[in-house]
N, C-alpha and C positions, 0 to 999 in steps of 0.2 A: 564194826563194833570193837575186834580185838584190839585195833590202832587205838581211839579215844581208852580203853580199857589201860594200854601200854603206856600212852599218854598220862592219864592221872596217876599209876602208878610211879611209874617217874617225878611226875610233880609233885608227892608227896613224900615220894622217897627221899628226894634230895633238896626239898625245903631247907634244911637248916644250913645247908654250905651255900643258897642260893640269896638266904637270909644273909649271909657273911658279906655277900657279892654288893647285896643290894645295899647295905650300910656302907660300904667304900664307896659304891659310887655316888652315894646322896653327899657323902664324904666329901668327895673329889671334886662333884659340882657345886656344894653350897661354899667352897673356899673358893674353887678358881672361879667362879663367878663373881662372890667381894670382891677380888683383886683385881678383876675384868671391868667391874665399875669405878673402880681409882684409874685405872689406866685408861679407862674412856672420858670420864670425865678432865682430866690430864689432856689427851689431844683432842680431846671437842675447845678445850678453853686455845690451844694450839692454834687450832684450824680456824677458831674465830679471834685471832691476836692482830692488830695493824701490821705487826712485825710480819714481814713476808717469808725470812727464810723458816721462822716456826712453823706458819700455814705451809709449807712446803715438804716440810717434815713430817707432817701432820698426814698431808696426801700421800707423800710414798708410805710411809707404815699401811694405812688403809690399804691404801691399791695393792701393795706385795699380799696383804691377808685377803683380800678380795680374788687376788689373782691366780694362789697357789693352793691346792686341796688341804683340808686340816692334817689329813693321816701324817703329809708332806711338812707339814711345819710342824709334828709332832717329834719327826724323825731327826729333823736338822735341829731341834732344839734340844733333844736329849743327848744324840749323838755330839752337838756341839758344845752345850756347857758341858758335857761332863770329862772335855778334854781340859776345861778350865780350872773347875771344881766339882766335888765326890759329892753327887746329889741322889737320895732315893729316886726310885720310880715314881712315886706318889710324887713328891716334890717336882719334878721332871713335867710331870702330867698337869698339877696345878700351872705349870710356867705357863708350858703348850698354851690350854684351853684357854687361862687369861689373856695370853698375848694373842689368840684368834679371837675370840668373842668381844675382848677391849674395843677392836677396830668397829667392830657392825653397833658397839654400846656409845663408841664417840661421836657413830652418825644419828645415834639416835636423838643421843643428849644435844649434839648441834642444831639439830631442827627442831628439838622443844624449846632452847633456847630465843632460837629465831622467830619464832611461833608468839613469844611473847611480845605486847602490842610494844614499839618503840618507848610510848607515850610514859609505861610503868618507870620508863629509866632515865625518861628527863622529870619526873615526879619526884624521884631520889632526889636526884641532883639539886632537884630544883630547894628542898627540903634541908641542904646542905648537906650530904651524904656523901662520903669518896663513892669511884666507881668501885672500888672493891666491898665495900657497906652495900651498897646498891645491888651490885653481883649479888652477895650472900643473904639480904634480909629481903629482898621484893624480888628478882628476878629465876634464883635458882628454885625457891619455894613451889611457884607456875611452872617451872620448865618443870621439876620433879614429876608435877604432878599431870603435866600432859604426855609426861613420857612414859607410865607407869605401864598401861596398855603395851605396848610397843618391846621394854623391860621384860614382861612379865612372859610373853611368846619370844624373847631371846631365851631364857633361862628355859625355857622347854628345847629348844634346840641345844643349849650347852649340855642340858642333861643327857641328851641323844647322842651327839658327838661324843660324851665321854666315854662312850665303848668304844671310842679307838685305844683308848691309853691301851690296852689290853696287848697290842702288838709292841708294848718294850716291858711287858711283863706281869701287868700289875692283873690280880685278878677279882677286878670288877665283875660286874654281872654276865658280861659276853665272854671275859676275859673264862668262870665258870664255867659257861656254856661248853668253850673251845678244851677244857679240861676236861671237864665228864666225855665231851663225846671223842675224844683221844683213847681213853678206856677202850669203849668197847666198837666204836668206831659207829655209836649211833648219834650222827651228827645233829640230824633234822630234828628230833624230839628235844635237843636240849635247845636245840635253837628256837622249835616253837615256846618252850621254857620262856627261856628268856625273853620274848617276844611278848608273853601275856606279862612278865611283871616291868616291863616298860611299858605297856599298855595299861596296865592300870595306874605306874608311876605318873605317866602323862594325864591320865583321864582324873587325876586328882588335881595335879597342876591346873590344867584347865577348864576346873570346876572353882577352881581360887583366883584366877584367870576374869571367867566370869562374874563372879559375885565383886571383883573389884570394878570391874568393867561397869557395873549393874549401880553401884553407889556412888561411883564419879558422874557417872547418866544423870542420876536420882541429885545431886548435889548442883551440878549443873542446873 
């Protein structure tokens, strides 16, 4: 009883720095995730181009983010632009998270795309439409919209990884946690902290998750 008793008192104690935490990272992942949908959409259009060496371009970017831990391309990306140019952390962390999560958003958006029936796009064409008309008023509109699902549980993951940013500085939610318990060296209670307001960051996500899920069914 004294743990739970130590517990809430901690959790109420340091609500309002945990509140600071939680805004940067809603922060951190509602930008690098925008950015992560331009650059997925960018090499999904890539990886499905006639042009081979773009398709090829397209697969290595994936496969290195598929193949190296995020912590790992957080470190070579901060570490390395910032031999280039003088970037915040936060900006740092946006690059990272975009340029990981881009990869698994351009596989997604490629197989929604795929997914739509060939027939909508000889319809265009046939309508007199360029393919680029075609792309943007009949085809990307389906693919959008079968890819929302798929979207919607990336962005719960983007949210999760972004307590890595924490290791070049930034002090997100974990990044909080790793603060207080330096104090007084009570690690675990900040870390249970943190652990319920990602717990409920997520159990709202995919409560919005399903009710989208639920009207694309219903639409269907």
């Amino acid at each position: 009883m004294s743990s739970i008793t130590h517990f809430l008192t901690e959790f109420y104690g340091s609500y309002d720095i945990f509140l600071h935490g939680l805004w940067l990272t809603l922060e951190l992942s509602v930008v690098s995730l925008v950015v992560a949908v331009v650059i997925g959409l960018f090499f999904a259009f890539l990886k499905l181009s006639r042009i081979g060496v773009l398709g090829w371009i397209a697969d290595i970017y994936i496969w290195v983010v598929r193949g190296t831990p995020v912590v790992v391309q957080i470190f070579i990306l901060y570490y390395g632009l910032t031999v280039f140019v003088t970037l915040s952390a936060f900006s740092s962390g946006v690059v990272a998270l975009a340029f990981h999560n881009g990869a698994y958003i351009a596989e997604i958006f490629r197989g929604s795309i795929q997914a739509v029936d060939k027939g909508q796009n000889e319809a265009g064409r046939s309508l007199g439409m360029t393919a680029v008309l075609t792309m943007r008023r009949i085809i990307l509109p389906q693919a959008f919209r079968r890819s929302i699902p798929a979207l919607c549980n990336q962005f719960i993951i983007g949210v999760k990884d972004s307590s890595l940013v924490s290791f070049i500085g930034m002090q997100e939610l974990f990044g909080v946690a790793n603060a207080l318990g330096s104090n007084n060296f009570d690690y675990l209670t900040y870390y249970l902290i943190v652990a319920a307001y990602y717990l409920c960051v997520v159990l709202i996500l995919m409560i919005g998750v399903n009710m989208v899920e639920r009207k694309l069914a219903a639409s269907d």
